[in-house]
N, C-alpha and C positions, 0 to 999 in steps of 0.2 A: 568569501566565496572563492573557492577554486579556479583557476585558469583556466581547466578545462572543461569546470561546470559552465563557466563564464562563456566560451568559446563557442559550446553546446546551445546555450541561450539564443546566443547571437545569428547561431544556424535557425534556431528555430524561428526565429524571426525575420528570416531573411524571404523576400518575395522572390526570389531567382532560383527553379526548380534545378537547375543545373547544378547550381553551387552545393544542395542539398542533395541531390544524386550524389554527385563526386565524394563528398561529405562521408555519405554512409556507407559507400564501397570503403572508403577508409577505415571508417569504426569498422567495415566486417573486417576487413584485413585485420586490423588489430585485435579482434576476438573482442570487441564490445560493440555485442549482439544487439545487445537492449536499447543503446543509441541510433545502432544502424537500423534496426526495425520502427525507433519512432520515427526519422526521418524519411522512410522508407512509407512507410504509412500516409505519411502527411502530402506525399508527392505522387504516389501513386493515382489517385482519381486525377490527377492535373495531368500528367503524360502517357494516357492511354492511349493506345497509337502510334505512338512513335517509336524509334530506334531503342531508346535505352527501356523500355517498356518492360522488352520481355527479359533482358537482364536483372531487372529490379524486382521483377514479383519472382525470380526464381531465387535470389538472394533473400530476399523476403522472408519465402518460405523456410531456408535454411535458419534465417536468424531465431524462428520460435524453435525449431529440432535443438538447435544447438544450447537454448533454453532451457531444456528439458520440458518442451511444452508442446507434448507429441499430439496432442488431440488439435493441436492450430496448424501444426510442422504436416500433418496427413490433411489436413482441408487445403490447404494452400499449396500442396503438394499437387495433389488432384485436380485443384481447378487450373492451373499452369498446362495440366496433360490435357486438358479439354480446350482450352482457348490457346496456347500454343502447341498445335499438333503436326508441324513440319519447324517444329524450334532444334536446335544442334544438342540442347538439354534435355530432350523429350525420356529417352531412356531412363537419364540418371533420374529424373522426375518422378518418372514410371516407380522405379525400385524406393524411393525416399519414401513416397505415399508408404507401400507397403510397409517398409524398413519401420516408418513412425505408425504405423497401426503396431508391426513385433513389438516394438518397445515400448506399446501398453498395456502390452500382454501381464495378466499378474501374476502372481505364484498358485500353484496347482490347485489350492483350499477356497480360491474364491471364483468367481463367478468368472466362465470361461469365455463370455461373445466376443469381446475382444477379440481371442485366441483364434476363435474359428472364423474371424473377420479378416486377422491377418492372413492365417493359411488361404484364403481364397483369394486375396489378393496377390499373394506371393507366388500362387499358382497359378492368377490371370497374367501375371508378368512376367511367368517364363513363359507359358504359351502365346504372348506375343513377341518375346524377344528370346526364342529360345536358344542362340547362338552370343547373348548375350555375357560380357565380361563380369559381370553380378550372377550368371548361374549356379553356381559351386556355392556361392554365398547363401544367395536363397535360398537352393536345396538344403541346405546347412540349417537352415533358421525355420523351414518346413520340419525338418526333420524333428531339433530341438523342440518347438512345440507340437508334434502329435507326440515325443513323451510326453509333455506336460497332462496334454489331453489323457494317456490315458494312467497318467498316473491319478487323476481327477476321479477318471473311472473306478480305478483301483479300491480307492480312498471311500467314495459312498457304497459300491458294494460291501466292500468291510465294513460299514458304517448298518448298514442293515443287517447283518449279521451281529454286530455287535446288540443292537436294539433288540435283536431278537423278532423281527420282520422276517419271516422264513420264508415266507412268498415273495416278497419281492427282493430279498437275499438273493433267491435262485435263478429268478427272472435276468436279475443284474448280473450275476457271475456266468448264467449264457449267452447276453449280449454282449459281454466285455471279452469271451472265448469268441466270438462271432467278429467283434468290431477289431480286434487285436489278434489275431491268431499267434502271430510270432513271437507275445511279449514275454519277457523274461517273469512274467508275475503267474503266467500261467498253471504253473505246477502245483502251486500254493491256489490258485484261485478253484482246479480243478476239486484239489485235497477238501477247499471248505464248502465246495456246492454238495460234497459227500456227505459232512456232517452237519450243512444242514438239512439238508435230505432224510438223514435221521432224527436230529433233534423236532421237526414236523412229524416226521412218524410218532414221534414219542411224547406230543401236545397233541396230537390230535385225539376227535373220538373214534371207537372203536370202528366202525364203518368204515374209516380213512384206512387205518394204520396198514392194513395189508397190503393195499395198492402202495402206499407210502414208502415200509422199509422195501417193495420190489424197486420204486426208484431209486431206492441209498444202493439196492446192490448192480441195479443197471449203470449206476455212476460210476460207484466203484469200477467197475470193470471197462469202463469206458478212459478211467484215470490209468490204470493199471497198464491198457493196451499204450494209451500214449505216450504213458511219463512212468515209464518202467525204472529208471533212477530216480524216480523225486523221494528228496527226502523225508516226505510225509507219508512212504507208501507204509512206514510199522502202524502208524494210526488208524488208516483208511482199514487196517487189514482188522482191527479190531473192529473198529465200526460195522464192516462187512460180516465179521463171525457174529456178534450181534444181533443184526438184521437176520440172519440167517436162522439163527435160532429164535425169533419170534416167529420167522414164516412158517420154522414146520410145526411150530405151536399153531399157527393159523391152518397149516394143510392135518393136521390131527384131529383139531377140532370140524373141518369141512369134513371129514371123512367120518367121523361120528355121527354129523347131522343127516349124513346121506343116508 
């Protein structure tokens, strides 16, 4: 056995909570987290109350962050801001919670609460510390994830379009022009709510499609005024001649039946 396993033991065994505080300020200094948190653990229910208390659960909490064990690094984050709330760490406390919710945020393709757990915490921490030395940071990390969010967005509106979901295609590509107005996917998200605008006109039955292609051409023209450079305006413009020529097929025939 190692000397330092050996060493480790001997702490662990020792009845003297001081010696084992001391102990695992050490292991944190040293970056061996995982000793400094067992020790930390074992001592904690013994010195609640006292002076080294609130230094030790706020150590604590760092030692799972630095783990990579963000779902314990935010619970221990958290309850340090609610049971020391005139502590000289309360801030940095504040920001870690959130900090360890960001960094369990996943990648865009899976499942977002995480994301939207961080964002609200990131944003209950500047609105309490908004003059705070972590602002710029957090803003930072607010920002990076509502891309994420609406690159998510992005991703299953295309996803219904791809399936061939045309109703709920268009539904999505108006929420995500609603929920995102500024986003760079815009131009592209307006181009395909056109075509599926039409590709509905052009499954539906006969009863639809008039009303149908009117909304591929009120899109169109809606795309056109906004996003007069997008690169998709050669396509839309097909689409729209199209449409246009089904409707006066539909205004020929209404003029017949009159």
């Amino acid at each position: 056995m190692s000397a330092s396993c050996t060493k480790f033991r001997k702490l662990q065994k020792s009845t003297d909570w001081k010696v084992k505080y001391e102990a695992a300020l050490e292991y944190y200094e040293e970056k061996d987290y995982y000793r400094s948190s067992v020790l930390l653990e074992e001592i904690l229910p013994i010195i609640r109350g006292t002076e080294e208390a609130e230094k030790a659960n706020f150590i604590y909490a760092y030692t799972y962050f630095h783990q990579d064990q963000y779902i314990l690094s935010a619970h221990y984050f958290k309850t340090f801001t609610e049971v020391y709330g005139r502590s000289e760490y309360i801030e940095e406390a504040a920001y870690m919670h959130a900090y360890s919710l960001y960094k369990q945020s996943p990648q865009a393709s899976l499942d977002q609460t995480s994301t939207y757990q961080a964002i609200a915490a990131l944003q209950l921490f500047l609105n309490k510390y908004p003059f705070s030395k972590y602002e710029e940071e957090a803003e930072g990390l607010i920002d990076e994830l509502q891309i994420k969010l609406e690159t998510k967005a992005y991703d299953n509106a295309k996803l219904y379009f791809q399936l061939r979901r045309y109703k709920a295609a268009l539904i999505a590509f108006d929420n995500f022009s609603d929920d995102y107005p500024d986003s760079r996917y815009n131009p592209e998200i307006a181009y395909l709510a056109v075509k599926t605008a039409f590709d509905l006109a052009e499954v539906s039955i006969p009863s639809k499609q008039e009303e149908r292609y009117n909304n591929t051409v009120n899109r169109y023209e809606e795309m056109v005024d906004k996003y007069p450079n997008s690169p998709f305006i050669k396509e839309a413009e097909e689409i729209y001649a199209e449409s246009m020529e089904q409707l006066t097929i539909f205004a020929d025939q209404n003029n017949k039946n009159q």
